[in-house]
TIGUVEX-608183 format. One record per residue (C-alpha): residue number from 1; x, y, z. Coordinates in Angstrom, 2 decimals. Each point is the difference from the previous one (the first is absolute). Last residue first. Example, Ala and Ser with C-alpha at 12.3 -4.5 7.8 and 13.67 -1.06 7.14 Angstrom:
TIGUVEX-608183
(2 (13.67 -1.06 7.14)) (1 (-1.37 -3.44 0.66)) 
end
This chain:
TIGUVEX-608183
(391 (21.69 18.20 11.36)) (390 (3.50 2.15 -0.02)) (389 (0.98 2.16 3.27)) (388 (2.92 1.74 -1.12)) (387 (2.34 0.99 2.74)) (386 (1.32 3.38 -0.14)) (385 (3.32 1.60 2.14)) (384 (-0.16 3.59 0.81)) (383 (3.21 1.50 0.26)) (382 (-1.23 2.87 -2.01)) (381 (-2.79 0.89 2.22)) (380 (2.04 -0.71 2.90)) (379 (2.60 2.51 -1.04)) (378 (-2.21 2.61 -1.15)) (377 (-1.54 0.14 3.77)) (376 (2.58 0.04 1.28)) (375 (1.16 3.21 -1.62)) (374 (-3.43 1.41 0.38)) (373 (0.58 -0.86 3.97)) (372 (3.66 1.81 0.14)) (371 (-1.70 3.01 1.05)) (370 (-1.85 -1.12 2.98)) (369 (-0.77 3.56 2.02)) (368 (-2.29 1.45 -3.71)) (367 (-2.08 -3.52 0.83)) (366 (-1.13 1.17 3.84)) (365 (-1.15 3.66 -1.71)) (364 (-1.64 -1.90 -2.30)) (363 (-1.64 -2.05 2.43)) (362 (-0.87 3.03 1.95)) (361 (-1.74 2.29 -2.63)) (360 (-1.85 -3.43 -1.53)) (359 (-1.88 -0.09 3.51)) (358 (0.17 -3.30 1.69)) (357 (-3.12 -1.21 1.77)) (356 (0.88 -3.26 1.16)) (355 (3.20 0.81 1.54)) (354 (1.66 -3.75 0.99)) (353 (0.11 -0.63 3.96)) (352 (1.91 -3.34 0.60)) (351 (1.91 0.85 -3.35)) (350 (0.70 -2.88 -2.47)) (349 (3.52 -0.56 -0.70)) (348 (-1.12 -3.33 -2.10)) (347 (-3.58 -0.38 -0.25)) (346 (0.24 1.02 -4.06)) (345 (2.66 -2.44 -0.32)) (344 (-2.26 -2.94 0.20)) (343 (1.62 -2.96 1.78)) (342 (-1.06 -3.21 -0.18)) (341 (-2.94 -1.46 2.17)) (340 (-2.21 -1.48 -2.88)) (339 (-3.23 1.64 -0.13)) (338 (0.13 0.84 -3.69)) (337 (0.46 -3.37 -1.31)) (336 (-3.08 -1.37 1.95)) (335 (-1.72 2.85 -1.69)) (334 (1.02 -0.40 -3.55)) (333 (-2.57 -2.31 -1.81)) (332 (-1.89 2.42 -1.67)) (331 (-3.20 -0.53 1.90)) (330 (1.88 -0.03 3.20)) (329 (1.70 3.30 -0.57)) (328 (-3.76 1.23 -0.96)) (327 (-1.39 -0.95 3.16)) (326 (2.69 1.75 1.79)) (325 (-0.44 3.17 -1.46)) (324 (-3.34 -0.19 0.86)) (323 (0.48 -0.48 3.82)) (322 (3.45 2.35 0.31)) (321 (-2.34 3.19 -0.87)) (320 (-1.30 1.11 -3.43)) (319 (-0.03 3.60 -0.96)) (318 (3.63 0.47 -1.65)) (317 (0.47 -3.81 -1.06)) (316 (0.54 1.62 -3.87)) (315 (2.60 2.50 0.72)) (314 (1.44 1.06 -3.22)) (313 (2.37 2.59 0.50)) (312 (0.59 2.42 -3.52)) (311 (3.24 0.78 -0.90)) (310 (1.61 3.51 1.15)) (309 (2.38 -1.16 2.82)) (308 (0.51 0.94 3.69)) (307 (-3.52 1.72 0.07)) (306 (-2.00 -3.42 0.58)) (305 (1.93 -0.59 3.43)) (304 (-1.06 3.62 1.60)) (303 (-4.01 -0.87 -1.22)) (302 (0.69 -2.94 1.49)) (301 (0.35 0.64 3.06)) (300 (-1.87 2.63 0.93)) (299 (-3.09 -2.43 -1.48)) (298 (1.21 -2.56 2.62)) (297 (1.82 -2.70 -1.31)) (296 (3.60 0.59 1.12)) (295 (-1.40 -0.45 3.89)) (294 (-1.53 -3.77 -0.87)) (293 (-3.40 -0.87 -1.50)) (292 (-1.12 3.15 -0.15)) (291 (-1.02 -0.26 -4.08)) (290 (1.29 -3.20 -1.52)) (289 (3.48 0.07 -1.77)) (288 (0.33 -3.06 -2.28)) (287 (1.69 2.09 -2.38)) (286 (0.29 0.72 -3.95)) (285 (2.41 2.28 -1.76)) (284 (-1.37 1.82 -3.40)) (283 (1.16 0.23 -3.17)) (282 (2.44 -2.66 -0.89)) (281 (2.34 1.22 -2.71)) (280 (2.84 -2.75 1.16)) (279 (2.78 2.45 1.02)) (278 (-3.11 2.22 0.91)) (277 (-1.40 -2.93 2.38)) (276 (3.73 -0.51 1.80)) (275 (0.17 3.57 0.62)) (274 (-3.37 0.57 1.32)) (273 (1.26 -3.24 2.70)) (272 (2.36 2.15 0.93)) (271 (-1.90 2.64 0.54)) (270 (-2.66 -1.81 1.81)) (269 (2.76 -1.71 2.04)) (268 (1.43 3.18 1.30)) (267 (-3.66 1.43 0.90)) (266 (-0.67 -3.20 1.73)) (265 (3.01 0.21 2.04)) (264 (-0.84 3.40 1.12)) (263 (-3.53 -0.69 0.67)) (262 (1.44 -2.65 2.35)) (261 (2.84 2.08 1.42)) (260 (-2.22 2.95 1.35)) (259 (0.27 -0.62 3.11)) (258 (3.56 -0.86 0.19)) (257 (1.39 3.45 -1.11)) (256 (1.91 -0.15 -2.93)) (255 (4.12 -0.92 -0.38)) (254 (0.22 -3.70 1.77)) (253 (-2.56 -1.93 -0.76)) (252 (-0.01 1.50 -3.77)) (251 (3.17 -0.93 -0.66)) (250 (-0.65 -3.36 1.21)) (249 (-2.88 -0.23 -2.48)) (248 (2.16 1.14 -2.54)) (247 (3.19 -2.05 0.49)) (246 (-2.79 -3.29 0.33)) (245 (-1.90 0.59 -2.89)) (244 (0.92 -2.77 -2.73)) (243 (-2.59 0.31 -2.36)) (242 (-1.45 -3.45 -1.81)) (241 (-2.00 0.62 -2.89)) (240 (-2.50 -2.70 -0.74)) (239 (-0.86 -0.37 -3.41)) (238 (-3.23 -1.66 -0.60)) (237 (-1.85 -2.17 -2.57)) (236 (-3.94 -0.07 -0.06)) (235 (-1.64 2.11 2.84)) (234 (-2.51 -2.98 1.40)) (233 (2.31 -3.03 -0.59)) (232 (2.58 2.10 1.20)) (231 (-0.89 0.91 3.28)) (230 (0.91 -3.42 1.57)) (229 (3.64 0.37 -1.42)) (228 (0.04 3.32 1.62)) (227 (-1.11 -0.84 3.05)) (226 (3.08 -2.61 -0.58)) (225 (2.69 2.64 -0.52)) (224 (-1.36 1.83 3.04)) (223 (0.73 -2.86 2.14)) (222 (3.40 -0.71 -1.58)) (221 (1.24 3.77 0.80)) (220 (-1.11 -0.81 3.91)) (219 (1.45 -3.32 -0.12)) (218 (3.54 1.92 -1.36)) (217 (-0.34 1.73 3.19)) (216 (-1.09 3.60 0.92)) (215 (1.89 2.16 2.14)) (214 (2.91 -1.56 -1.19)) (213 (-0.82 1.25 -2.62)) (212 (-2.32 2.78 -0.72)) (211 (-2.09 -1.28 -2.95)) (210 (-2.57 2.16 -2.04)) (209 (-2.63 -1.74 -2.23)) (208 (-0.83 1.95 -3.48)) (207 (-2.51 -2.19 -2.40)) (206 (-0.73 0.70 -3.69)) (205 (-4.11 -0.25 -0.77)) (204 (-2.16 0.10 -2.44)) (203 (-2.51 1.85 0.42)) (202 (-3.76 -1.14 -1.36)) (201 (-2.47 0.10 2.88)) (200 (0.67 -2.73 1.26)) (199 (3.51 0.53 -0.03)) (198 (-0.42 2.87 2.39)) (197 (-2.11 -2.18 2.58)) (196 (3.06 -2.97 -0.09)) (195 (2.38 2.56 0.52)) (194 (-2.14 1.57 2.92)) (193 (-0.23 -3.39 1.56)) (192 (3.80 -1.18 -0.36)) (191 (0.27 3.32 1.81)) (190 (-2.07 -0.39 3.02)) (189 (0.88 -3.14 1.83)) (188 (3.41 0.21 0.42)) (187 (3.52 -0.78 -1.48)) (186 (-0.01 3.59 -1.94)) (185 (-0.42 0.57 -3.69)) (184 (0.30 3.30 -0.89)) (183 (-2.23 -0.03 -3.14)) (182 (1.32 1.66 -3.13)) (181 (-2.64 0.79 -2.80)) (180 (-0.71 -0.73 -4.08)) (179 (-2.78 1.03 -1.57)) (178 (-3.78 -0.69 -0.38)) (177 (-0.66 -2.62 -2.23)) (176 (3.38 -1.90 1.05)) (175 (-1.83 -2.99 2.21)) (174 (-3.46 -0.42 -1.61)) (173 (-2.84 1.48 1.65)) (172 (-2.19 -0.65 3.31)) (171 (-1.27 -3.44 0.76)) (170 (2.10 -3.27 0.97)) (169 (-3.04 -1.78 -0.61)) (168 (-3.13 -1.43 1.46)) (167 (-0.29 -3.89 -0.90)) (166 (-3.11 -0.20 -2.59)) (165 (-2.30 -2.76 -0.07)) (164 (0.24 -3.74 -0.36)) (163 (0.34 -0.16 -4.03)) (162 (-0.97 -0.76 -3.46)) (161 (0.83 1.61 -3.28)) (160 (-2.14 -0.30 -3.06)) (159 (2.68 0.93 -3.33)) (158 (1.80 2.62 -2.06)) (157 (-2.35 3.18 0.38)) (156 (-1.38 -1.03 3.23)) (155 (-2.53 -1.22 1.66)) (154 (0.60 -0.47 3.95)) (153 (-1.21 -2.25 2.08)) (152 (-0.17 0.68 4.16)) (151 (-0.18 -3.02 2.20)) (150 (-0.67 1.85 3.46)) (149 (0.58 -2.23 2.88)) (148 (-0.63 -0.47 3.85)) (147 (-2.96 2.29 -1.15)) (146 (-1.09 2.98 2.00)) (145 (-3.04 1.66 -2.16)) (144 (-1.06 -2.31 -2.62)) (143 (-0.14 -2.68 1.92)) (142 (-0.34 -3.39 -1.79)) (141 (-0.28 -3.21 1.36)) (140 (2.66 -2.49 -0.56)) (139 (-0.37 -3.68 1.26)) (138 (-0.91 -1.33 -4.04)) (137 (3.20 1.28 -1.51)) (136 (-0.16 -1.47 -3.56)) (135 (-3.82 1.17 -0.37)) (134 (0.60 3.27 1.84)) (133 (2.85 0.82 -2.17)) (132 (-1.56 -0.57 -3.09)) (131 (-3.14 1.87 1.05)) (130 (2.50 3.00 1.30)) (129 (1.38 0.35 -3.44)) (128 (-3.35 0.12 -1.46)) (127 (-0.83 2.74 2.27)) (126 (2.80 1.85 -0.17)) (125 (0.16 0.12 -4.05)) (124 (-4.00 0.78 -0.08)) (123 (1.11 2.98 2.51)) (122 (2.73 1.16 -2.15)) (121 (-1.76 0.06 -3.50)) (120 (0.40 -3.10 -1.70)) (119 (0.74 -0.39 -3.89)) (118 (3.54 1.33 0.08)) (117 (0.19 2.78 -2.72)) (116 (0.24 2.43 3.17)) (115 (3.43 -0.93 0.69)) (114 (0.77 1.62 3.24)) (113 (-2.52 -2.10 2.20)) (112 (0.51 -0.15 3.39)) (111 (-1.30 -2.65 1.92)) (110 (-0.10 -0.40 4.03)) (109 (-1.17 -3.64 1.41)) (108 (-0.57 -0.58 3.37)) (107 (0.84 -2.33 2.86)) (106 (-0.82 -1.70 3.50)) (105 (1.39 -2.87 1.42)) (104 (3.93 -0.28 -1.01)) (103 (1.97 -2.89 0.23)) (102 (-0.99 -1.34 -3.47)) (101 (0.05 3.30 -1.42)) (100 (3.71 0.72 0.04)) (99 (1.07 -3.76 -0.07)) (98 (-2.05 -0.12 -3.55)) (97 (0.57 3.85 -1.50)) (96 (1.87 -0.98 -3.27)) (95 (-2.35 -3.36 -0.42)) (94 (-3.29 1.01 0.71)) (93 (0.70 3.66 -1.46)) (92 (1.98 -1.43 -3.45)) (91 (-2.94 -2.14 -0.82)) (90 (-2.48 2.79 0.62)) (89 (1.98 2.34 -2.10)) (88 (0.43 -2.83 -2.44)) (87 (-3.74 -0.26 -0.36)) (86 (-1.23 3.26 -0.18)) (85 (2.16 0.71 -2.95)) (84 (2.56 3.01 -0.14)) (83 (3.35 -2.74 0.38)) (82 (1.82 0.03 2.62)) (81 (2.78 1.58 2.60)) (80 (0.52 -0.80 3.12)) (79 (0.56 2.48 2.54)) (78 (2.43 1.92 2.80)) (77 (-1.04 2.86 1.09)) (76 (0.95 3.57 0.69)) (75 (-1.30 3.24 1.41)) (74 (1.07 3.66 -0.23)) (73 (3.56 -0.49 -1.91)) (72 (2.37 2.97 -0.01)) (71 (2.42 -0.55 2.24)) (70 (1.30 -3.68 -0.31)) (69 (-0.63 -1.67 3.17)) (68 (-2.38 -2.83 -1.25)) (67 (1.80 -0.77 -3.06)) (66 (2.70 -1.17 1.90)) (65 (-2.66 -2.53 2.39)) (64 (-1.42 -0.88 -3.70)) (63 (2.92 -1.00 -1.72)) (62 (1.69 -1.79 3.76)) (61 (-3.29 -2.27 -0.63)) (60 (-0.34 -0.19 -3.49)) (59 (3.50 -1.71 -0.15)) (58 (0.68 0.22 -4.28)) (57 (0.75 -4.26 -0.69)) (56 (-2.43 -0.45 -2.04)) (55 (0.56 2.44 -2.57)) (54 (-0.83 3.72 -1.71)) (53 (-1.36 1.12 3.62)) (52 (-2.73 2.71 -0.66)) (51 (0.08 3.33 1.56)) (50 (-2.71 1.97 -1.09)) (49 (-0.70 3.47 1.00)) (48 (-3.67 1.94 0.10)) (47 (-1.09 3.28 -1.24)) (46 (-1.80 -1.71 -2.80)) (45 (3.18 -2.26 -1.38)) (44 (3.57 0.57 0.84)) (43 (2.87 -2.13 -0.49)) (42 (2.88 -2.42 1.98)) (41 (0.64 -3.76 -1.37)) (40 (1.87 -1.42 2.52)) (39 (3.04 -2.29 0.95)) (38 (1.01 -1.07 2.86)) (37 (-0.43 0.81 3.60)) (36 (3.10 2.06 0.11)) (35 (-0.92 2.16 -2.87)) (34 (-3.34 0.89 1.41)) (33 (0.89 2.86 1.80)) (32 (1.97 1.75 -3.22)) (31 (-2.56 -0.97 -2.41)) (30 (-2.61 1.57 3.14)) (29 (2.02 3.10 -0.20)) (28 (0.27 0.83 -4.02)) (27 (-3.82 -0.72 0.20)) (26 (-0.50 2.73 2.74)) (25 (1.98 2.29 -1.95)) (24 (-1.57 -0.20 -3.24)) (23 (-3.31 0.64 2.19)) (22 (1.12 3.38 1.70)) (21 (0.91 1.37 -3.36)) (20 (-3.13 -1.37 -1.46)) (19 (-2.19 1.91 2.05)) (18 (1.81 2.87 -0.89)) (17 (-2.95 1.78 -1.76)) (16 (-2.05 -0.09 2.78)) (15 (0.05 -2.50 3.28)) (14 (-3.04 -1.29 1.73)) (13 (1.38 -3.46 -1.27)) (12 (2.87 0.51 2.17)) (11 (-2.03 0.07 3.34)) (10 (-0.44 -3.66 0.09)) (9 (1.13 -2.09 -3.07)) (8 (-0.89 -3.85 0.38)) (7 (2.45 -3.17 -0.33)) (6 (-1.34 -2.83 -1.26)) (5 (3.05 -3.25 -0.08)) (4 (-0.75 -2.87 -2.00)) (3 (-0.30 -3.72 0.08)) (2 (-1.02 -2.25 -3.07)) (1 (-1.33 -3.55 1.13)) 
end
């Protein structure tokens, strides 16, 4: 029996003129996804992809769990595909669907009819459908409203095609629609999050993680190395810069007052970070930074960090607290990653008493007493070491 993959545009189809922009790139993605499964036949029919192996031995399975976090795609399924007569679509449903339906009580049938030269209109072709099933499935009832399972056919162009239901999808639009960014990547929580937001919404993204050894340890750098790892299946491909920041961060402990350290630090790694995305004509920088969560969060805060550097911050996590974030670190698979116990050089030097509502007068006043910082600064940027992260 022929197997495909349906996968179903969201938000893209509402697009204008460069509709097909955003779907050349989806199909370029899914080839790329579905390469290690096997091999595929990739196109676009009626606002809907198909990915259908081109032997036996593709791996549906790992094809459709790929497919399923590719950027882009609404809803997917996978289906059998038949001929337009009534009879081998209710051959193909008894036999595609018969461990789905035979531990299931209740069903339904949804039909959608694309090809109107097909001689039932949707209801006749759900009610027919649902007589064959009834009659090879005598202990299912039918409920309409909360079935175990929805058997949906769909008439097509090419063929019938019969499946389970739709699987929700990775939503949003395809990675690279919307520009390129930098997120700082930290070995928490909250940044794998906010990279895995931005994506979603079409960035793709370049990664900047700061060291301070032997503040941190080489665990520490590995940690972040696999949150990225678990972030690429979402974002695509990444490069993950590597910045060396102990001279600076030292510097900084020991030339501005210790107070106002944190915003410091962040302002230094913003820049530097804004040097890293113009060397790779990134336009905007992208944290996990979520609104009073800690003292270089408040709005004082980060309205001092933001002017360091001219690029845009992205701060998708802004409004939620530590309980959402969460649940979408689990749902992408990076959480238990992320509370490892290594060391995070943002908590290193940390003040007992950080200033939480800096004023931009004093922090520049605080950077104009560090001179050597911009000097630093350039060092670390250029000594930055990058470690391709290849799916």
């Amino acid at each position: 029996m022929k197997e495909l993959i349906l996968a179903y545009q969201g938000e893209m189809a509402l697009k204008g003129l460069n509709r097909a922009t955003f779907e050349s790139v989806l199909l370029k993605t899914m080839r790329r996804r579905l390469a290690a499964a096997g091999e595929f036949r990739v196109y676009k029919a009626q606002s809907t992809m198909y990915a259908e192996p081109l032997d036996d031995g593709a791996d549906m399975d790992l094809a459709f769990e790929n497919v399923s976090k590719i950027f882009g795609i609404a809803s997917l399924a996978r289906a059998a595909v038949c001929e337009k007569d009534m009879r081998s679509i209710g051959d193909t449903a008894v036999e595609y669907l018969r461990d789905t339906l035979r531990a299931a009580r209740t069903f339904k049938v949804s039909a959608k009819r694309s090809d109107k030269s097909f001689a039932l209109n949707s209801m006749e072709l759900a009610r027919e459908l649902g007589a064959v099933l009834l009659a090879a499935y005598p202990h299912l009832k039918v409920d309409v409203h909360h079935p175990d399972v929805n058997v949906m056919v769909e008439i097509r162009d090419f063929a019938a095609y019969v499946h389970g239901g739709k699987r929700p999808g990775a939503g949003g639009l395809p990675v690279s629609t919307s520009g390129k960014a930098f997120l700082m990547l930290s070995g928490g929580i909250d940044s794998p999050v906010a990279g895995y937001m931005m994506a979603r919404r079409g960035l793709s993204l370049q990664c900047a993680h700061f060291a301070s050894p032997p503040y941190t340890s080489e665990r520490a750098r590995m940690k972040v190395l696999q949150l990225a790892r678990e972030l690429a299946p979402w974002t695509g491909n990444l490069n993950v810069y590597v910045v060396p920041y102990t001279a600076a961060q030292e510097y900084l402990r020991d030339h501005v007052p210790a107070d106002l350290f944190t915003v410091l630090m962040r302002r230094s790694m913003l820049r530097i970070t804004a040097m890293l995305a113009k060397r790779d004509d990134a336009k905007a920088i992208v944290t996990g930074e979520s609104l009073a969560q800690v003292a270089s969060q408040t709005l004082m805060a980060l309205a001092c960090t933001d002017s360091a550097q001219e690029l845009p911050v992205l701060r998708p996590c802004i409004g939620m607290d530590k309980t959402q974030i969460t649940e979408i670190a689990r749902h992408i698979g990076t959480f238990e990653t992320s509370i490892q116990p290594y060391e995070d050089c943002c908590t290193i030097f940390t003040p007992p008493h950080p200033k939480t509502k800096p004023t931009l007068a004093e922090v520049e006043a605080a950077e104009a007493g560090a001179p050597q910082l911009a000097a630093l600064e350039q060092e670390a940027f250029e000594k930055a070491e990058c470690v391709k992260i290849i799916l």
